[in-house]
N, C-alpha and C positions, 0 to 999 in steps of 0.2 A: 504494500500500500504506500501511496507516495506522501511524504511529510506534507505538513501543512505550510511549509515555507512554496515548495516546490506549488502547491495548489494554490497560492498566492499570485507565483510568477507566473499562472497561466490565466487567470480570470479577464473576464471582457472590460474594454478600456470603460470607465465610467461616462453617461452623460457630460456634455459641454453645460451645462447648469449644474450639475452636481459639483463638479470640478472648479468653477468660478464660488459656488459657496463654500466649501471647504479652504478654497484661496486665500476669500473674504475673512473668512472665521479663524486661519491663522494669522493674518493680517493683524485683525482684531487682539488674539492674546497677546500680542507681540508688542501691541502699542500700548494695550493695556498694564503690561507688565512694565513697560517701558514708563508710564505717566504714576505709577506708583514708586517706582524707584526714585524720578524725581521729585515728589511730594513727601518722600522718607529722607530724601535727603536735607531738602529745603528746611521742613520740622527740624532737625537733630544738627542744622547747620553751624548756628553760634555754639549751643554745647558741644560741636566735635572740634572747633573751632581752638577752644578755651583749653584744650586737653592736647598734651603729648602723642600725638598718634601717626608715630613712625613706627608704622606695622614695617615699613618694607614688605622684602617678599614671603613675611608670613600673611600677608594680606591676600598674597594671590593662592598661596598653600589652601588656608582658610575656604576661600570661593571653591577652590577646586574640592576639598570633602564636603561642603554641602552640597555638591550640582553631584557627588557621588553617591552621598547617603541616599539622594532623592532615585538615582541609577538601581540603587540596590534593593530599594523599596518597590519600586517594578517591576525587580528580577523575582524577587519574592513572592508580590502578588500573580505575576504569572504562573509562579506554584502552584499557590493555594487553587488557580481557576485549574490550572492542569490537571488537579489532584479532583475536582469536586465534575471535569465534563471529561478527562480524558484528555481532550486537547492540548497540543504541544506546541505552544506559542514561543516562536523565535526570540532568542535578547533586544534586537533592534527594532523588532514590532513590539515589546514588550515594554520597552522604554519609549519609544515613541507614544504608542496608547498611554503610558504612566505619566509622562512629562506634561502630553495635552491635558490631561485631567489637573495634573498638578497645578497649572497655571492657571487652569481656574478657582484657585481657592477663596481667590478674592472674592468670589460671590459668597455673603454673608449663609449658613446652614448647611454647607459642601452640599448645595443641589448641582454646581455646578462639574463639582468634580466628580459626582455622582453618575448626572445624566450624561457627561461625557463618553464613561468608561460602557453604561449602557450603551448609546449610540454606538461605540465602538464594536460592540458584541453582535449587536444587529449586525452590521455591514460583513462581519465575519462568520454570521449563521447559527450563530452562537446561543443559548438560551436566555431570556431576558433574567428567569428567574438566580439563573446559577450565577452570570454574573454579578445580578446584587448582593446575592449571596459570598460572591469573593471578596465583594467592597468591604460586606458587614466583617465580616474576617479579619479582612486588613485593616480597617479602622479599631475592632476589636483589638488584637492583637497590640496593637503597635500605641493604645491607650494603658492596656493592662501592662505590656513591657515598661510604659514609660510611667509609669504611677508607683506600684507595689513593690518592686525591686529597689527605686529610686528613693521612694519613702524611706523605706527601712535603712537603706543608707543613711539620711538627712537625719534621720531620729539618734541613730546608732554618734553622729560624725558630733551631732550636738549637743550630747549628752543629755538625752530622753526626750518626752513625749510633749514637754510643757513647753519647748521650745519652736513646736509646732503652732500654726495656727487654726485656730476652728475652719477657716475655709475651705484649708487645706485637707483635713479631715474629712470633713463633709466631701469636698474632689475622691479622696481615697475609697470613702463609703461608698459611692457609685460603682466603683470595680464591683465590690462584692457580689450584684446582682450580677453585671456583665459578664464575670468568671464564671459564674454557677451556670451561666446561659450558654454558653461555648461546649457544655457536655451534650452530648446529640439529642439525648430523653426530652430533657429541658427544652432547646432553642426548637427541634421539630416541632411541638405544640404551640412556643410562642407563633413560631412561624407560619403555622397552620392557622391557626387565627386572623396573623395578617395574608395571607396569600391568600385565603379566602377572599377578601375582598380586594384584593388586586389585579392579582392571576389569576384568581378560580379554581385554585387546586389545593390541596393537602400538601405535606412536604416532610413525608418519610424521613425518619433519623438515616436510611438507608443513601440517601441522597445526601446526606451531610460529610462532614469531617468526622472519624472516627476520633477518640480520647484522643490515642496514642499520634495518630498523625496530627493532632491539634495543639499537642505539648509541642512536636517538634516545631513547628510551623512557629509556636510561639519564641520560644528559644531564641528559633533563627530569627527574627523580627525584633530581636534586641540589635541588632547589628548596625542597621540604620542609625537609633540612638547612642549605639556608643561612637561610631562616626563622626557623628555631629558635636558628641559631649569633647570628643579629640578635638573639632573646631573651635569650641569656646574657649578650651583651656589653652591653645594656641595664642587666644587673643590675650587671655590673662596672663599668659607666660610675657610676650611681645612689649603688651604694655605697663607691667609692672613686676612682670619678675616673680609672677607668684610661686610661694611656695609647694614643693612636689606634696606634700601632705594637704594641701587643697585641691589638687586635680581630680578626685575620682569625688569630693561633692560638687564642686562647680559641674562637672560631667553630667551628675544625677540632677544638680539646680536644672541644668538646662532640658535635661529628659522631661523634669516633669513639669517645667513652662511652659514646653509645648505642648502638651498633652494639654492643662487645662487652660490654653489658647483653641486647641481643636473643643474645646466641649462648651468654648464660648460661640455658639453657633451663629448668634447675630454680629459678630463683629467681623469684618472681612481680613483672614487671615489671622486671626487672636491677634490684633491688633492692636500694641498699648498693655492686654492681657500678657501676655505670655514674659514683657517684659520686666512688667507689676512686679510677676511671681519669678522669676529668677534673682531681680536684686533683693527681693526677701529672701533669698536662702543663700544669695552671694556672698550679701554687706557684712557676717561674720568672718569671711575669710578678705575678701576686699577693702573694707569700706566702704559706708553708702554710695560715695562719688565716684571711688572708680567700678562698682559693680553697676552706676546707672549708666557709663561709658561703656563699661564693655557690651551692657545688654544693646545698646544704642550701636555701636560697631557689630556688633552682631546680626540687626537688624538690616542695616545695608549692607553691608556683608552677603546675607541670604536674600536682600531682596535684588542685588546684583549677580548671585548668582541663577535669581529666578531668570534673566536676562541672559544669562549663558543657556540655560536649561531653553529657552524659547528660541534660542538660536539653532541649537540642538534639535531640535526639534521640527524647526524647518526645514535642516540638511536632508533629516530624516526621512521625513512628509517627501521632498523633494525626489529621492531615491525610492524612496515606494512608488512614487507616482510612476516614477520610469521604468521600474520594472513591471508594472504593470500594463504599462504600454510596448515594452519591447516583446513583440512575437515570440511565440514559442518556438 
């Protein structure tokens, strides 16, 4: 049976309208992405201003493992969809689908980054259902990775539990349900619930993630986050020399910023969130002032590397498109 790369390079060339709105629509992330970089910078301009911030070329280090953590989180969910239709989605279809979704995050609730990866399932034949179902996975996953691990660090690094804040807790109590739901028994009933009124169908544990492939799939989805936790502490290293006994909480500050930036659903991108909660769990090893810098350097940092990722992404788009159209 032929790979589904190879069933790719044979499919018939898309419509001349199809092809002008998919143009359009990368057009569109690119500028978008493009008109938030500038609005991130403008904001944090006098305060990066007032600060020492000769990254050099940890700056460009930095850019380059977030535009890879974001790489690796695509490699991944491509997994999980492998794991749950069979289907064996290529790296650079995988990342391409991943990258597009990615850039939409700026749409406040991730519908964007949602109906994306749907859309993307369509065109590939794909089940509507199962796809959502890899989202909820991925999303899953990559909250619990970045919450309950990283907690217990923060608590462990702070010496106990009082040094936490109620909000924070309250973030961590939301796993509890989400963990319990990731066992097949469990999420097949929530999910029969909602598929009913979606799909119209039931959604057998049998159709799910097994326990044991769910742990792994978890595991690996710490990956992305320690990634990233390497990028900030890069920046704390660069601009104040921090010490090697703060890198693995600055690591976890920054895991679990982001996390409860993604559960900040109205705000485009945990925007302002994510960086709240990192210099709350920085400013013991940093400083207030230089954990609001690093958070702030961090920020266009990732949102210039969203700007790599959108360029990526066009190469991509572009080389699909060609091989699509090159005859078999």
């Amino acid at each position: 049976m032929a790979s589904s790369d190879s069933d790719s390079s044979v499919a018939p060339r898309r419509p001349l309208r199809v092809r002008v709105i998919r143009g359009t629509v990368a057009t569109a992330i690119i500028a978008t992405v493009a008109w938030f970089f500038g609005r991130t910078l403008a904001d944090n301009w006098e305060s990066l201003q007032a600060q020492d911030l000769s990254l050099g070329w940890w700056a460009v280090g930095v850019t380059v493992t977030f535009v890879a953590a974001v790489a690796v989180s695509g490699l991944l969910w491509a997994g999980v969809l492998h794991a749950l239709t069979g289907t064996r989605i290529g790296p650079a279809e995988a990342v391409q689908a991943h990258y597009r979704a990615w850039l939409l995050k700026y749409i406040p609730g991730q519908v964007g980054f949602v109906m994306s990866k749907v859309v993307w399932g369509r065109t590939r034949g794909l089940s509507r259902l199962k796809v959502l179902l890899s989202v909820v996975y991925e999303n899953a996953f990559l909250l619990l990775g970045s919450t309950i691990p990283t907690l217990a660090i923060l608590v462990f690094a702070r010496g106990g539990a009082d040094a936490v804040s109620t909000t924070v807790w309250i973030a961590a109590a939301a796993m509890i349900p989400l963990a319990a739901a990731m066992h097949p028994a469990v999420l097949s009933r929530v999910l029969t619930v909602l598929g009913k009124r979606t799909v119209k169908r039931s959604v057998p544990a049998s159709e799910l993630l097994s326990t044991g492939t769910a742990v792994k799939f978890q595991l690996a989805f710490l990956t992305p986050r320690i990634i990233n936790g390497v990028g900030v502490v890069w920046i704390a290293v660069a601009l104040v020399e921090a010490p090697a006994s703060s890198w693995i909480p600055l690591a976890a500050a920054y895991a679990l910023a982001g996390a409860v930036g993604i559960m900040a659903v109205f705000v485009p991108s945990g925007l302002g969130v994510r960086e709240s909660v990192f210099v709350l769990f920085a400013a013991p090893y940093l400083g207030a002032d230089v954990a609001i810098v690093v958070a702030l350097v961090a920020r266009v940092l990732a949102t210039f590397a969203d700007v790599i990722i959108a360029c990526i992404y066009g190469v991509l788009a572009a080389g699909a498109r060609r091989t699509r159209s090159t005859p078999a």
